[in-house]
C-alpha positions as semicolon CSV with decimal commas, in nm:
position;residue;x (nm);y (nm);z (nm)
1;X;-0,862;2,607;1,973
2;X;-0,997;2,924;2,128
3;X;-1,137;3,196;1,969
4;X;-0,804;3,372;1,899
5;X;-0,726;3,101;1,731
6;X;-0,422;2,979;2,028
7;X;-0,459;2,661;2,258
8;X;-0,429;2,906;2,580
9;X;-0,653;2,756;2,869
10;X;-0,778;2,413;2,635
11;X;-0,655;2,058;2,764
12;X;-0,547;1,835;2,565
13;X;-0,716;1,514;2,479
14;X;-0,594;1,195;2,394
15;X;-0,763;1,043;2,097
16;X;-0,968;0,753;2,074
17;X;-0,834;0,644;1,738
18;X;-0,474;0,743;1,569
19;X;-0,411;0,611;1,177
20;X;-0,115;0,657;1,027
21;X;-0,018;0,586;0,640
22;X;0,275;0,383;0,676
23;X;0,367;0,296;0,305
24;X;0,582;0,578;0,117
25;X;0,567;0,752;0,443
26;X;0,772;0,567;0,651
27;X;0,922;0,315;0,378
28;X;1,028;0,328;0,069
29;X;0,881;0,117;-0,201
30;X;1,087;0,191;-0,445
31;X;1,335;-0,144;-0,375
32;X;0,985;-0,350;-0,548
33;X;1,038;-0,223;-0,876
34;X;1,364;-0,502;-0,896
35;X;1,089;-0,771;-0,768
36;X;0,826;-0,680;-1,023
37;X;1,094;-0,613;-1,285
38;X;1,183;-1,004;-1,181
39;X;0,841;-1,123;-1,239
40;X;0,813;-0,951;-1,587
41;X;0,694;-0,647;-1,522
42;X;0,924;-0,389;-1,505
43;X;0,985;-0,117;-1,250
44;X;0,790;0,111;-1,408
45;X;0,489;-0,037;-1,284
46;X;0,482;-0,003;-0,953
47;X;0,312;0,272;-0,942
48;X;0,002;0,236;-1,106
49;X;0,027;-0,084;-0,898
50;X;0,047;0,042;-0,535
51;X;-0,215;0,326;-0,635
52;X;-0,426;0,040;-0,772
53;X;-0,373;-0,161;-0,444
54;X;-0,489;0,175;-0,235
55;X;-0,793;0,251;-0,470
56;X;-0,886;-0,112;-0,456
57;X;-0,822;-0,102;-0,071
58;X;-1,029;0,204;0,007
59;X;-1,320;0,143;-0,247
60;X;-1,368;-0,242;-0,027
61;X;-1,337;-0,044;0,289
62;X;-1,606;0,235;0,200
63;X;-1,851;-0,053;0,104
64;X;-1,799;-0,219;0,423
65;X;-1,590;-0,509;0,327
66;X;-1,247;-0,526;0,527
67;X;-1,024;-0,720;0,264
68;X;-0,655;-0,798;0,420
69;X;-0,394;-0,597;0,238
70;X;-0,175;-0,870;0,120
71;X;-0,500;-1,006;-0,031
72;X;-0,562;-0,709;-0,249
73;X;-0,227;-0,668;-0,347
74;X;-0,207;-1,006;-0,445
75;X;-0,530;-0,969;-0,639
76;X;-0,434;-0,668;-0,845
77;X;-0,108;-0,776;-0,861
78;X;-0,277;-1,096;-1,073
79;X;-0,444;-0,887;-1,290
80;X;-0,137;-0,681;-1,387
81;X;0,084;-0,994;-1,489
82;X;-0,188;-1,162;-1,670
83;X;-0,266;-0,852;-1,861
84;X;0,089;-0,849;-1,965
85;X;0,115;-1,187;-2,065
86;X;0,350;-1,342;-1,773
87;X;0,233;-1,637;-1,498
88;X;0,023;-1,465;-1,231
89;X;0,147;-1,730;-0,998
90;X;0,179;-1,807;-0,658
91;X;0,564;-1,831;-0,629
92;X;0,551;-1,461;-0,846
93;X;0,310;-1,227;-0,611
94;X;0,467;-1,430;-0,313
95;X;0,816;-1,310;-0,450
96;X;0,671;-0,926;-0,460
97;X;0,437;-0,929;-0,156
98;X;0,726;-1,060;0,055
99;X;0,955;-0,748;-0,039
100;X;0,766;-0,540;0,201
101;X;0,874;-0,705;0,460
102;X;1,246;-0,563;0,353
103;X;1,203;-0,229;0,263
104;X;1,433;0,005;0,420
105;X;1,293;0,282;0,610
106;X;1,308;0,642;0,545
């Protein structure tokens, strides 16, 4: 930007790198309440779920480990039905995870 704060006379540059959020941006989660709801925990948790996912995500990515999402969602997704009592699993995180694959888009 120049001085006048315009683009006049500056070229633009393609970037080396683009990221883009994808999840609640271009998705909606919403349709994995029903899943978690069928695995015993109830809508309502999805989103101290997801936000756990992305907290959990970030924190292994700032301390240099690169943990597949699915993994981590899996993970915390464990922890959350065992905390409530329910079977944490296989055939119940598979049931959630694989939701994402069907979300509609916004």
């Amino acid at each position: 930007m120049s001085t006048d704060g315009s683009w006049k006379g500056r070229a633009m540059t393609r970037p080396d790198l683009l990221l883009l959020d994808v999840n609640e941006t271009l998705s909606d989660l919403s349709p994995l309440g029903s899943r978690l709801t069928e695995v015993g925990l109830g809508e309502d948790a999805l989103g101290g779920w997801f936000a756990g996912v992305l907290r959990d995500g970030f924190a292994l990515q700032v301390t240099g480990v690169c943990a597949d999402f699915a993994e981590v969602a899996g993970a915390h997704l464990r922890t959350l039905l065992t905390a409530a009592g329910r079977p944490a699993d296989d055939d119940a995180v598979e049931h959630v995870l694989s939701g994402f694959s069907r979300l509609p888009l916004h």
